[in-house]
C-alpha positions in Angstrom: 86.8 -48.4 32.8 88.8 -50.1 35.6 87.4 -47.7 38.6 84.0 -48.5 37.1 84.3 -52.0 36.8 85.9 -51.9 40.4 83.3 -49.8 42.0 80.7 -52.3 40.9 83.0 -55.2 42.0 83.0 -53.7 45.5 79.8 -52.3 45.8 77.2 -53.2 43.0 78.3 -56.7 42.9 77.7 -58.2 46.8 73.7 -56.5 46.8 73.0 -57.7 43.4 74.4 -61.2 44.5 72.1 -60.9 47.8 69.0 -59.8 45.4 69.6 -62.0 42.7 69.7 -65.4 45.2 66.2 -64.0 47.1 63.8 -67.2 46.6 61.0 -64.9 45.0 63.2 -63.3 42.4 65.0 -66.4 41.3 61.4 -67.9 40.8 60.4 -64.9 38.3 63.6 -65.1 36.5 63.4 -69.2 36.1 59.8 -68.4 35.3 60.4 -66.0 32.2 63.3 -68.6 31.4 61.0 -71.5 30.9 58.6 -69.9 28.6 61.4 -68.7 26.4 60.8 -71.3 23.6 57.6 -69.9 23.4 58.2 -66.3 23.0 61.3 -66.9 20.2 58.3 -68.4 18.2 56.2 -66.0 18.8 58.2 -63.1 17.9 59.4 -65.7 14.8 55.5 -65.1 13.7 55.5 -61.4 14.4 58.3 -60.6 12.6 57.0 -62.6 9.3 53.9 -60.8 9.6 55.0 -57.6 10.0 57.9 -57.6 7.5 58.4 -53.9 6.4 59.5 -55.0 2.9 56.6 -54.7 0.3 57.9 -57.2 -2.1 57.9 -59.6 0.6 54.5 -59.2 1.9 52.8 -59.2 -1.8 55.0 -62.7 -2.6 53.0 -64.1 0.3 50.0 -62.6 -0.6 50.0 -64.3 -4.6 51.6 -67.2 -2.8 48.7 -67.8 -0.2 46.3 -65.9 -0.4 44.7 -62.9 1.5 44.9 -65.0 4.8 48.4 -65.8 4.9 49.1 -64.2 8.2 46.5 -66.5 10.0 49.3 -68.9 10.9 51.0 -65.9 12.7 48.5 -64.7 13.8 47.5 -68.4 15.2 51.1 -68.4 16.9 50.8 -65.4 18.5 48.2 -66.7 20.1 49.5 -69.6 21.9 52.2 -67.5 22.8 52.0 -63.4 23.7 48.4 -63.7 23.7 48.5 -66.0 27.0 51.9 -64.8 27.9 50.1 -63.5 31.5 48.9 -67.0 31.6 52.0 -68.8 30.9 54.1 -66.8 33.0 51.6 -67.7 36.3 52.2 -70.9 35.7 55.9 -71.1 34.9 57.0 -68.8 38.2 54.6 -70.9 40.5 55.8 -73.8 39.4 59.3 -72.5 40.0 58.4 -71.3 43.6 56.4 -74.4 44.9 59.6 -76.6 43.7 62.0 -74.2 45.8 59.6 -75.2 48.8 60.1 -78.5 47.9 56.1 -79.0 47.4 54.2 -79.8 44.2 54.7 -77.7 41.6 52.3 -78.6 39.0 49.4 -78.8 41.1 50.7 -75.1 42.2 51.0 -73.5 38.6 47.5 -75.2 38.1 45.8 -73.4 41.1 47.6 -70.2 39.9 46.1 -70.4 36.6 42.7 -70.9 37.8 42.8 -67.9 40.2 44.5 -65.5 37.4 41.5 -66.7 35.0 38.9 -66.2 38.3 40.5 -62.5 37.7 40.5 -62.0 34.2 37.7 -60.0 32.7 35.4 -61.7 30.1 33.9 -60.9 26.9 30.4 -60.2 26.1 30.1 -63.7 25.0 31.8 -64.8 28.6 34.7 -65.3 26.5 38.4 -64.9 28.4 39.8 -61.0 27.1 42.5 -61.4 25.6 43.4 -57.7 26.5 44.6 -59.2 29.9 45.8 -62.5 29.2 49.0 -61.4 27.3 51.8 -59.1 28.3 49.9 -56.5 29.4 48.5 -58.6 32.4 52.0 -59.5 33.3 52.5 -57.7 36.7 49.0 -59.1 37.7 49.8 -62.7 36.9 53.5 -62.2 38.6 51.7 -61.0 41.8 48.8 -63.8 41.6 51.1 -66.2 41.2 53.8 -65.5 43.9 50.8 -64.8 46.0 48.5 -68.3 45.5 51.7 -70.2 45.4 52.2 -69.2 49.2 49.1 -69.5 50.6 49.6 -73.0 48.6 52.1 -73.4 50.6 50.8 -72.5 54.1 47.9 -74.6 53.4 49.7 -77.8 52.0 52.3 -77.5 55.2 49.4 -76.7 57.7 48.5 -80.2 57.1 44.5 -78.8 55.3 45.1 -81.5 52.8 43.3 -85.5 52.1 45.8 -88.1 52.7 45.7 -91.8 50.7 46.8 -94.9 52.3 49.9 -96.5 51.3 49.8 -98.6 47.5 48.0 -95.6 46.2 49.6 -93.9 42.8 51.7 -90.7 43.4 49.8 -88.9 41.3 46.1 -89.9 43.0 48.2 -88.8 46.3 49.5 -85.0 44.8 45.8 -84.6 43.0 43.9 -85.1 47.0 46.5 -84.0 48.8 46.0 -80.1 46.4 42.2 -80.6 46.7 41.3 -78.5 50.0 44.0 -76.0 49.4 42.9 -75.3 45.9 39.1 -75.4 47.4 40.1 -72.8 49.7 42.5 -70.5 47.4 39.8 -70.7 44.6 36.7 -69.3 46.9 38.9 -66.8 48.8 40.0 -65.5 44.9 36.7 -66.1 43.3 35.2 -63.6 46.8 38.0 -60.9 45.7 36.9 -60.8 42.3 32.6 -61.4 43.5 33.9 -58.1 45.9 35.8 -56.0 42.8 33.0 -56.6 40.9 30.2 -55.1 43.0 32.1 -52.2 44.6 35.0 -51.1 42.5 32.9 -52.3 39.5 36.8 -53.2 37.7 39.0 -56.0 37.8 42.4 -56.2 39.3 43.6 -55.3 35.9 42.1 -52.4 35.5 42.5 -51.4 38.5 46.3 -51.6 37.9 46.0 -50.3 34.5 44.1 -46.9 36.3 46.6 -46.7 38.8 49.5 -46.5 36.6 47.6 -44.5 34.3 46.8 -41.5 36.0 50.3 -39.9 37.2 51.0 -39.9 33.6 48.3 -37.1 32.3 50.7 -34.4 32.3 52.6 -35.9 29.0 53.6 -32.8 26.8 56.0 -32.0 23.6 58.8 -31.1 26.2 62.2 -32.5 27.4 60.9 -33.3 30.7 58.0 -35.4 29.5 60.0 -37.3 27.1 62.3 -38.2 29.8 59.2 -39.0 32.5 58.1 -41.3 29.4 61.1 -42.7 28.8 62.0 -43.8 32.4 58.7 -45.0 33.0 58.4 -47.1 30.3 61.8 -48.7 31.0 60.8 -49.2 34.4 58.0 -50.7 34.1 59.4 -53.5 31.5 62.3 -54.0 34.7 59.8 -55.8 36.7 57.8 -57.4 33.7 55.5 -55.0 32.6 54.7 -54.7 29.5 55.4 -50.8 29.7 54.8 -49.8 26.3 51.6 -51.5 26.3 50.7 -49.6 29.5 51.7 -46.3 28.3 50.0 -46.6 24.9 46.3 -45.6 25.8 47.6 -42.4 27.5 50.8 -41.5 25.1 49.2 -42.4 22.0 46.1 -39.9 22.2 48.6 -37.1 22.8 51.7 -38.0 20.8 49.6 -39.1 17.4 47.9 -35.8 17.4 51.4 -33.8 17.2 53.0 -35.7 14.8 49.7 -35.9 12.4 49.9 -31.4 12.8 54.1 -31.7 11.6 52.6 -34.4 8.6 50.1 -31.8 7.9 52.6 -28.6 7.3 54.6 -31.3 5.8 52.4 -31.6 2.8 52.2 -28.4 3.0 55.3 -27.8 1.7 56.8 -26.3 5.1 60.5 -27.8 5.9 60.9 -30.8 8.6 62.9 -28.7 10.1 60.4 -26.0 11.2 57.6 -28.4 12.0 56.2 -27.7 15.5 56.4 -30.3 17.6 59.7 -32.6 18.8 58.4 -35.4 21.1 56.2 -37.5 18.9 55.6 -41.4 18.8 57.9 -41.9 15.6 60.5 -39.8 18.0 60.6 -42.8 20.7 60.1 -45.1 17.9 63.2 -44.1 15.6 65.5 -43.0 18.1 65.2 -44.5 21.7 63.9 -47.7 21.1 65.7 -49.1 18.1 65.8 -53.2 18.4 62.7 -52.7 21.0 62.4 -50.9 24.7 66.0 -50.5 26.4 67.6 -50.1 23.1 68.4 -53.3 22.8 69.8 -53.8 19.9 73.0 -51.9 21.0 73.1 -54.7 24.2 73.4 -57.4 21.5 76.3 -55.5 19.7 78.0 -55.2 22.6 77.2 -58.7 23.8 79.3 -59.4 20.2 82.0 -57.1 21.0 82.9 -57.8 24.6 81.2 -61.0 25.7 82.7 -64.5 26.1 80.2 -66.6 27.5 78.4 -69.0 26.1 74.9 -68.2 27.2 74.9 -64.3 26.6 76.3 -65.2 23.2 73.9 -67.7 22.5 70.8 -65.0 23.8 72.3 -62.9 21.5 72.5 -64.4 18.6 68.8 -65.7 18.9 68.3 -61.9 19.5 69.7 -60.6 16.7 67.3 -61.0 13.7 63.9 -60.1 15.6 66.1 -57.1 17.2 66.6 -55.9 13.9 63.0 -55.6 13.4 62.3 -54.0 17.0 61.4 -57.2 18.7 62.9 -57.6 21.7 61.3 -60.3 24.4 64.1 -62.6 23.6 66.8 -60.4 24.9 64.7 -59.2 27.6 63.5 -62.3 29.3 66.6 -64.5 27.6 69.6 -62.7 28.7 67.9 -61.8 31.4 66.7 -58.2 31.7 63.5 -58.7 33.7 64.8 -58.6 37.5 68.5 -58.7 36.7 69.8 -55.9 39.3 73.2 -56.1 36.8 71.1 -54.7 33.6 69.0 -52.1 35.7 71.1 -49.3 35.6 72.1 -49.4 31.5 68.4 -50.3 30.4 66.6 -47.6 32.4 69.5 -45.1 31.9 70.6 -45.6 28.5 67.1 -44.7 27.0 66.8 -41.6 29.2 70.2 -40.8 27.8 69.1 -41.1 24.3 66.0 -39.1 24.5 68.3 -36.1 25.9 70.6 -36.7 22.7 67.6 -36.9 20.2 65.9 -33.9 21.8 68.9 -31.6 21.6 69.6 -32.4 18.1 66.4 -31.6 16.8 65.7 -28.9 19.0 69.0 -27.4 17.8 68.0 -27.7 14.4 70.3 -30.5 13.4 68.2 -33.1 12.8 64.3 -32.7 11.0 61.7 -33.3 13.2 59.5 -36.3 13.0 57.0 -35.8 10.0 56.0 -39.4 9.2 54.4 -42.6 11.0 56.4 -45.8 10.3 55.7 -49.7 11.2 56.9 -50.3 14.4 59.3 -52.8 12.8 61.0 -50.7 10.9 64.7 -51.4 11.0 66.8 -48.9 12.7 69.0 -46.7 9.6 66.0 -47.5 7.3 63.4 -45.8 10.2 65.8 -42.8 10.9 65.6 -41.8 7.1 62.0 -42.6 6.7 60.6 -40.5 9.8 62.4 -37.0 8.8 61.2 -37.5 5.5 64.0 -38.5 3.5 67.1 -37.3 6.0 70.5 -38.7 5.8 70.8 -36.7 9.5 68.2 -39.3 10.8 70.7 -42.0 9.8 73.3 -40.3 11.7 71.7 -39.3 14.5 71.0 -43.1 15.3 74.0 -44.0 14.5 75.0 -42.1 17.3 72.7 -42.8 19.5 73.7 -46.7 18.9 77.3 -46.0 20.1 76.4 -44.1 23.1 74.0 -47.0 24.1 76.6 -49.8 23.1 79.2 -48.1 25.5 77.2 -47.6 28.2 76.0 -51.5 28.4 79.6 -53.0 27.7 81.0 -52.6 31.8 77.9 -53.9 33.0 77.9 -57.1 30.7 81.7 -57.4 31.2 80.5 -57.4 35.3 78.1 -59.9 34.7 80.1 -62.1 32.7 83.1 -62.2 35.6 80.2 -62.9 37.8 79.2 -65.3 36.4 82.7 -67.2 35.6 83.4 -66.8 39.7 80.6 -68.6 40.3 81.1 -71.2 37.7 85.0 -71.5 39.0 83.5 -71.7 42.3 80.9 -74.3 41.6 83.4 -76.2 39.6 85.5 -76.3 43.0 82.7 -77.7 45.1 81.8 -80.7 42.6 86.0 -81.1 42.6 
């Protein structure tokens, strides 16, 4: 543990200091920060919705009514519905105030273009396919993007000035009015331009892009890990990779494990099932408490962390982690462009997937022969997916240690990190 935690010192330590402070960065991270009240409540609504526990969900039914979950449903969206939306806004903000111009008038602009972007319904309603976490990487780009051609514009002197006695806000509202003019036609052109030759949005575009090196999913190891990686890297930088994935893994995962439900019922043994690398197999035994395996980074946040603010994300973490829902840790703690967690939370998942596919291709654990909610507690999922196994239960058991043990030097890196700079900040004020 020592030459670990002093390799990182002296060499993982000074580049993720130098990425960490880069202006852009800093404004993504304050951005997710920001919105963080909002996506606790919204995974608060998700979670009561999606409650795995029958007795539960019938109470609320007698309760009230058939409808019940409208008020989740309502919350979700004002909050993961628009995340895209909310993130623009938060990170230009962020950005224009780190220039030292106005921010407001920045995340407004930003909004405006991202919407400018965002297909529409049939009814020339705003899709809320692109709006939430799925739009992410677009409305990260759009916004960093607008907010420096804001920038350019507003220093380049392209702006109305008021005389003197005028109200501050009058002066910010005509002093954003020709570099909003000019941002909104140059994006409104790029969509106009889209529309008529590519004949998709930016989204989609994205969405294609991302999509097609991923055709060649299979039921093999290397598949599972190409999955498992990309997924993980994707949700690094913000985007909402399971989301991404789901159109292409879905189609050829749910086929395979509807074949080993089949021969099942049947009356053939999970064991001897066909097929190994099914949805319920990511599910159940890589992405217990959510993507990255979170839910072992909060017990080793309790087991080795000090600090106040990773023991605070982690306790706001733990009861939606339970149920799979992890936005909190991942755009609380950090995890979203935090160079510290990149190694554990693309590697730790790739690790697991080898684990899981060993063990049931060695016959130790049953395959997969049943479809859960995603919210499934880990231990109650494990059982549940091998119909009926106590092996499941163990084999995530497992899985949870070797994940818990593989986050606890980088958090205990972080954490000295993060004291040094508090001592040293604590010197400077002194």
């Amino acid at each position: 543990m020592s030459k670990v935690m002093g390799f990182m010192e002296s060499k993982f330590m000074p580049v993720a200091g130098r990425i960490g402070s880069q202006r852009h960065l800093v404004a993504i991270r304050d951005g997710f920060v920001s919105i963080m009240p909002l996506i606790i409540v919204g995974s608060l609504a998700v979670l009561l919705n999606n409650l795995p526990i029958d007795a539960f969900q019938q109470f609320m039914v007698s309760v009230f009514g058939e409808n019940w979950k409208s008020v989740g449903g309502n919350m979700w969206n004002g909050s993961f519905a628009i995340l895209g939306l909310l993130v623009a806004a938060s990170i230009s903000y962020h950005l224009a105030k780190s220039y030292d111009i106005d921010g407001l008038s920045a995340a407004l602009v930003s909004i405006a273009s991202l919407i400018i972007l965002t297909p529409v319904t049939e009814d020339w309603g705003i899709s809320y396919a692109w709006t939430g976490a799925q739009g992410i990487f677009v409305a990260v780009i759009t916004s960093l993007l607008v907010t420096e051609l804001f920038k350019v514009l507003i220093r380049s002197k392209f702006t109305i000035s008021m005389p003197d006695g005028v109200p501050e806000g009058v002066v910010k509202s005509f002093k954003a009015l020709i570099p909003a003019t000019i941002i909104l036609i140059l994006v409104g052109l790029i969509q106009a331009l889209l529309t008529s030759f590519a004949e998709k949005s930016i989204f989609e575009i994205v969405f294609t892009l991302i999509q097609e090196p991923l055709q060649a999913v299979s039921n093999s190891l290397p598949s599972a890990i190409v999955v498992a990686f990309l997924n993980h890297f994707l949700w690094f930088f913000g985007l909402h990779g399971t989301n991404i994935l789901g159109p292409i893994i879905e189609p050829i995962y749910l086929p395979l494990i509807e074949k080993n439900q089949q021969l099942f019922a049947a009356g053939t043994s999970a064991f001897d099932v066909p097929y190994i690398v099914t949805k319920p197999f990511f599910d159940a035994y890589v992405y217990m408490g959510g993507s990255g395996t979170t839910i072992a980074l909060i017990i080793a946040i309790f087991l080795v962390v000090k600090t106040k603010h990773y023991r605070t994300v982690g306790k706001l973490s733990a009861a939606p982690g339970i149920f799979n829902i992890n936005e909190p840790m991942i755009f609380g703690l950090p995890i979203v462009l935090n160079p510290l967690m990149f190694i554990p939370f693309l590697l730790a998942p790739v690790v697991l997937t080898v684990t899981s596919y060993l063990a049931l291709s060695l016959g130790i654990v049953p395959k997969t022969v049943a479809i859960v909610p995603w919210t499934t507690p880990p231990i109650i999922s494990g059982y549940l997916v091998t119909g009926g196994s106590w092996t499941g239960i163990a084999l995530q058991l497992v899985n949870l240690a070797i994940a818990t043990l593989m986050y606890i030097p980088f958090l205990l890196a972080s954490e000295r990190a993060q004291l040094k700079k508090t001592s040293e900040t604590s010197d400077k004020i002194a």
